[in-house]
Backbone as a chain_set.jsonl record, in Angstrom:
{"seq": "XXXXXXXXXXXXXXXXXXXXXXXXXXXXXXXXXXXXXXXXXXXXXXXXXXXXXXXXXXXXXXXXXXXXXXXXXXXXXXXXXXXXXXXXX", "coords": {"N": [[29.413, -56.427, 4.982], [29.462, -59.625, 6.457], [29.181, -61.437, 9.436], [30.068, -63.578, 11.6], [27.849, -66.47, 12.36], [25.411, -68.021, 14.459], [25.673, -71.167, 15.982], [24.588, -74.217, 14.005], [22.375, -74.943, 15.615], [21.225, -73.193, 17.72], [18.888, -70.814, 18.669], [16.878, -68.251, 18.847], [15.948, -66.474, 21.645], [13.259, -66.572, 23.346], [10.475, -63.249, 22.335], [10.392, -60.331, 23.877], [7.565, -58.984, 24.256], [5.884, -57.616, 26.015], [7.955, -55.897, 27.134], [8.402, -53.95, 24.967], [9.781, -54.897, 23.153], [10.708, -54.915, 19.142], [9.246, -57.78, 16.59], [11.873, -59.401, 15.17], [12.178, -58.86, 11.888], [10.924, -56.65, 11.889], [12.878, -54.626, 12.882], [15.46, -51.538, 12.213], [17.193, -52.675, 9.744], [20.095, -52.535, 8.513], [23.104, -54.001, 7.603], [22.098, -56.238, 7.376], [22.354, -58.517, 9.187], [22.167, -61.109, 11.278], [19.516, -62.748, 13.439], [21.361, -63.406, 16.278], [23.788, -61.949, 15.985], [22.7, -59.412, 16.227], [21.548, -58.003, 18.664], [18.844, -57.308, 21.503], [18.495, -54.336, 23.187], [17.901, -52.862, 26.474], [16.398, -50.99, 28.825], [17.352, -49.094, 32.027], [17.172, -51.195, 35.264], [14.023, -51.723, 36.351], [12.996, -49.979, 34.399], [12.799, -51.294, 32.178], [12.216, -51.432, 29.476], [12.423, -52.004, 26.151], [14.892, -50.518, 24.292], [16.683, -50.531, 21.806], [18.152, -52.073, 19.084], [21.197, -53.548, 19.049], [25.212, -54.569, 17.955], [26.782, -56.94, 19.012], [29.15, -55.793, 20.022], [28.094, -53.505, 21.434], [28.091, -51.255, 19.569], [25.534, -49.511, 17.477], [23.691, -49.255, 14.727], [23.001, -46.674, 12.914], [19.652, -45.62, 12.574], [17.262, -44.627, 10.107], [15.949, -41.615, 9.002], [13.376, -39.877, 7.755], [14.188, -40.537, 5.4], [16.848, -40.11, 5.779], [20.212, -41.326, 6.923], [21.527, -40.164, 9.893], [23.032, -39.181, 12.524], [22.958, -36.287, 14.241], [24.928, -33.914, 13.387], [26.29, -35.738, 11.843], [26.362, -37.898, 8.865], [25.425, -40.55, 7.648], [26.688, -42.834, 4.971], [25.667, -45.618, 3.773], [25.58, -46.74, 1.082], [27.857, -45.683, -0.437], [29.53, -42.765, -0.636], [29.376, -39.574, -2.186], [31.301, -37.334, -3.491], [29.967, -34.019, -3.542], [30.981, -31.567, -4.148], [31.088, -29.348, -3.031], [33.085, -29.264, -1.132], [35.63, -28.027, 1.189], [38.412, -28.913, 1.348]], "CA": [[30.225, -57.237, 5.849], [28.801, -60.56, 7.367], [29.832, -61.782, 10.55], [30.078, -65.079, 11.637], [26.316, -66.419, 12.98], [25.036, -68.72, 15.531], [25.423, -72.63, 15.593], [23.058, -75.037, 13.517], [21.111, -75.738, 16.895], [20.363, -71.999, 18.411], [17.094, -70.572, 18.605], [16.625, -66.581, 19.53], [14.993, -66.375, 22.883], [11.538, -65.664, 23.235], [10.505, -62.197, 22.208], [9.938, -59.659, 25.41], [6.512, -58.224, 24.143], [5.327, -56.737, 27.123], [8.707, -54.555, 27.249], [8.067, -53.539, 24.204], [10.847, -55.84, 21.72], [9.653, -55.324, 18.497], [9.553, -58.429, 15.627], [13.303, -59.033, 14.571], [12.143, -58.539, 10.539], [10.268, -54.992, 11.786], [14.038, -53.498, 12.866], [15.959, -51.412, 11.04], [19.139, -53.779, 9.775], [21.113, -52.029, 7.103], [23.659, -54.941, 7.517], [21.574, -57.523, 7.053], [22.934, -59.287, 10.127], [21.089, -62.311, 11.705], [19.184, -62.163, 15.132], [22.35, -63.409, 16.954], [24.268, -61.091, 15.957], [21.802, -58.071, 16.421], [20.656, -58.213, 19.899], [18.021, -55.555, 21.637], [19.449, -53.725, 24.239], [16.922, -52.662, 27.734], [16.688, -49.944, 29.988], [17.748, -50.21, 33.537], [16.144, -52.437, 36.588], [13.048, -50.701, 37.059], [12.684, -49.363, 33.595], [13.405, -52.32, 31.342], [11.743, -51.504, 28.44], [13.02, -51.926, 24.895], [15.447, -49.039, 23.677], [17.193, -50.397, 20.514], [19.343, -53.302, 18.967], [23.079, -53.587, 19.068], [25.689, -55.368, 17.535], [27.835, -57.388, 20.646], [30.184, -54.918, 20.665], [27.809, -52.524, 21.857], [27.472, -50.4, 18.779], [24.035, -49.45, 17.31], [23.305, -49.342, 13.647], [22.067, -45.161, 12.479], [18.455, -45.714, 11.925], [16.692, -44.16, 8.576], [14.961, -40.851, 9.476], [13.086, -38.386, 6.451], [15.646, -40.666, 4.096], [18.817, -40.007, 5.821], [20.987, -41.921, 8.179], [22.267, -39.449, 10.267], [22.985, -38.719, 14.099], [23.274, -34.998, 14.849], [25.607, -33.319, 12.237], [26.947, -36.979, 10.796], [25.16, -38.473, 7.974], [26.043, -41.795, 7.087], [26.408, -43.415, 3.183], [25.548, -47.54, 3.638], [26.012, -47.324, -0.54], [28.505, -45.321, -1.016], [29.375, -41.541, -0.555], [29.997, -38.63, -3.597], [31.111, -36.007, -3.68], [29.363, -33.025, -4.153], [31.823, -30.714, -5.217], [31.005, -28.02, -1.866], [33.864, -29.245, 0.469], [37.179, -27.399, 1.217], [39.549, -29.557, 2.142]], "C": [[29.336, -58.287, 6.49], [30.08, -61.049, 7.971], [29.487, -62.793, 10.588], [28.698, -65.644, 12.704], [27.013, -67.526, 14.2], [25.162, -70.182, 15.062], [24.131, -73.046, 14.881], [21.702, -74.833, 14.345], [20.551, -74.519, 17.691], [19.48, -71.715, 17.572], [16.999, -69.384, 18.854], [15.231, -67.226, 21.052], [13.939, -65.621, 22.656], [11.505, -64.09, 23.092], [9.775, -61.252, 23.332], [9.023, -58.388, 24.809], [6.137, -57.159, 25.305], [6.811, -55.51, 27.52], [9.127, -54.114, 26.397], [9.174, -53.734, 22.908], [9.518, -55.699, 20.628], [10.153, -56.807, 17.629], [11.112, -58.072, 15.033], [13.315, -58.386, 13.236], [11.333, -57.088, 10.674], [11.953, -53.965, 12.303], [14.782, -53.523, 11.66], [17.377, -51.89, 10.767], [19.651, -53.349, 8.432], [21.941, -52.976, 6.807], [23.271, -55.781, 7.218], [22.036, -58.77, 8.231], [21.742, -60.355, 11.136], [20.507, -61.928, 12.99], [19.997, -62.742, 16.285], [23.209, -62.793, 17.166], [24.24, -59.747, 16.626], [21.533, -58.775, 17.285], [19.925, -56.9, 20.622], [18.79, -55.524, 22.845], [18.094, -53.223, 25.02], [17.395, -51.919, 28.426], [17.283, -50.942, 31.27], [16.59, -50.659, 34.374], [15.144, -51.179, 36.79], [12.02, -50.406, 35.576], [13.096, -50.257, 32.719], [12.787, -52.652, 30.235], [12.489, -51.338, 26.822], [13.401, -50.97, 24.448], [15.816, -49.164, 22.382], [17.978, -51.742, 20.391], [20.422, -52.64, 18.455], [23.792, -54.65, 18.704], [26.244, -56.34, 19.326], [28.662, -56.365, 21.089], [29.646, -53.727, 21.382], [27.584, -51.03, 20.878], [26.108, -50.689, 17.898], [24.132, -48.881, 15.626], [22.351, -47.967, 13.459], [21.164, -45.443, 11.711], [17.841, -44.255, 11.014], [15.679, -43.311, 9.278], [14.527, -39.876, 8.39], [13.858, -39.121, 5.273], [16.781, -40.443, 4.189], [18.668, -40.797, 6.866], [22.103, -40.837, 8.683], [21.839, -38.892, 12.088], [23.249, -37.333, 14.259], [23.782, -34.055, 13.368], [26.218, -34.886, 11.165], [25.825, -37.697, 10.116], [25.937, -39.816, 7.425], [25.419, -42.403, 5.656], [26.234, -44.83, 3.496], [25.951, -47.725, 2.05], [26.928, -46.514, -1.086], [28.583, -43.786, -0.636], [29.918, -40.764, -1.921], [30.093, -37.494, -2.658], [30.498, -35.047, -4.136], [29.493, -31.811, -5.091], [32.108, -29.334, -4.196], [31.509, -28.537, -0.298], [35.213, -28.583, -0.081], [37.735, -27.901, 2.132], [40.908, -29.145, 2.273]], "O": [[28.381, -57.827, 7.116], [31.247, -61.135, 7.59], [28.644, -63.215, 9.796], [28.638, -65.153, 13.831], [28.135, -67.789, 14.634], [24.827, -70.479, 13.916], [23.012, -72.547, 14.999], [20.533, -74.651, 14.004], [19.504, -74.687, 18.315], [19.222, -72.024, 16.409], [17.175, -69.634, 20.046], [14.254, -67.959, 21.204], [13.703, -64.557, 22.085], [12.422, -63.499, 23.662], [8.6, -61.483, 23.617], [9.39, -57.213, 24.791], [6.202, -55.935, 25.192], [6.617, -54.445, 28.105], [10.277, -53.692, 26.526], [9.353, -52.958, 21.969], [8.321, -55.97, 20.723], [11.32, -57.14, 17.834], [11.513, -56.992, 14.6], [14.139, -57.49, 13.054], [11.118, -56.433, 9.654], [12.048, -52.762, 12.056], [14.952, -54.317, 10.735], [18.411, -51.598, 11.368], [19.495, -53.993, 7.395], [21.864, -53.201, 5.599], [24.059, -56.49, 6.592], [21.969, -59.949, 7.883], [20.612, -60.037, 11.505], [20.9, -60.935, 13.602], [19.438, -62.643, 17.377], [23.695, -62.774, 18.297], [25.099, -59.13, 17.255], [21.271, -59.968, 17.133], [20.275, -55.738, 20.417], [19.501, -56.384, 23.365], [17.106, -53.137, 24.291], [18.578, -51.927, 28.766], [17.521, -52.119, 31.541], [15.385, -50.505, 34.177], [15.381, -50.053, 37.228], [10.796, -50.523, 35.523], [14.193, -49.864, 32.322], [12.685, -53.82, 29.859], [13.111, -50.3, 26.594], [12.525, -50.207, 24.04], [15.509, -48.255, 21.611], [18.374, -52.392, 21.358], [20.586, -51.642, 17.754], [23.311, -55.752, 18.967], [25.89, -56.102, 20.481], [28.878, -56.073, 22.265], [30.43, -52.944, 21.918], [27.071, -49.992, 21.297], [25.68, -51.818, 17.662], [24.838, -47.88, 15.503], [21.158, -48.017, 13.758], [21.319, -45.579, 10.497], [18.032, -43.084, 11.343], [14.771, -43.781, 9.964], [15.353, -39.012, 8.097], [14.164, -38.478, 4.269], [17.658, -40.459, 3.324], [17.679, -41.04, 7.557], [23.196, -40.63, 8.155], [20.819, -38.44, 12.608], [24.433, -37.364, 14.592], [23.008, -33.647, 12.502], [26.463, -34.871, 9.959], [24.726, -38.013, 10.573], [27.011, -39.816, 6.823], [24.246, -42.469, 5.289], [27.378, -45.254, 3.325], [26.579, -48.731, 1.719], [26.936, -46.516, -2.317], [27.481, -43.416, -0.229], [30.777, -41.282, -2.635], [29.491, -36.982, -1.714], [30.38, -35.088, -5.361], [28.871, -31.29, -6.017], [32.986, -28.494, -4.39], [31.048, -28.463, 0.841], [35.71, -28.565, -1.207], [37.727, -27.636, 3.334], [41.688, -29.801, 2.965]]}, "num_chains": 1, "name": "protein.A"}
């Protein structure tokens, strides 16, 4: 899915090294989505160090851990899911 980017004339705002933003091309972007799109997200006042990037809407893209994408019990397919043959539906 691509989303609709940024005008000709934007620029990404400087990168907030010291609270620990990393390089846009070092996160992990399964989408492929531009750095307008993807924006990093910051702790609170006090603690405002780099936690993760987010789309706008506030959802976060399941980063690649061991070779899976998966939060808790959910494992997410980006290419596709099979069946295995060991569900009872």
């Amino acid at each position: 899915m691509k989303l609709p980017g940024a005008l000709p004339n934007w620029s990404a705002p400087a990168r907030k090294v010291a609270k620990g933003k990393p390089a846009f091309f070092d996160i992990d972007n399964p989408g492929d989505w531009d750095e307008f799109t993807y924006r990093p997200e910051f702790g609170p006042k006090g603690k405002e160090q780099y936690v993760m990037h987010v789309l706008l809407t506030g959802a976060s893209p399941v980063l690649e851990v061991d070779g899976k994408l998966a939060v808790g019990p959910w494992e997410f397919y980006y290419g596709g899911w099979k069946d295995s043959g060991n569900n009872s539906f």
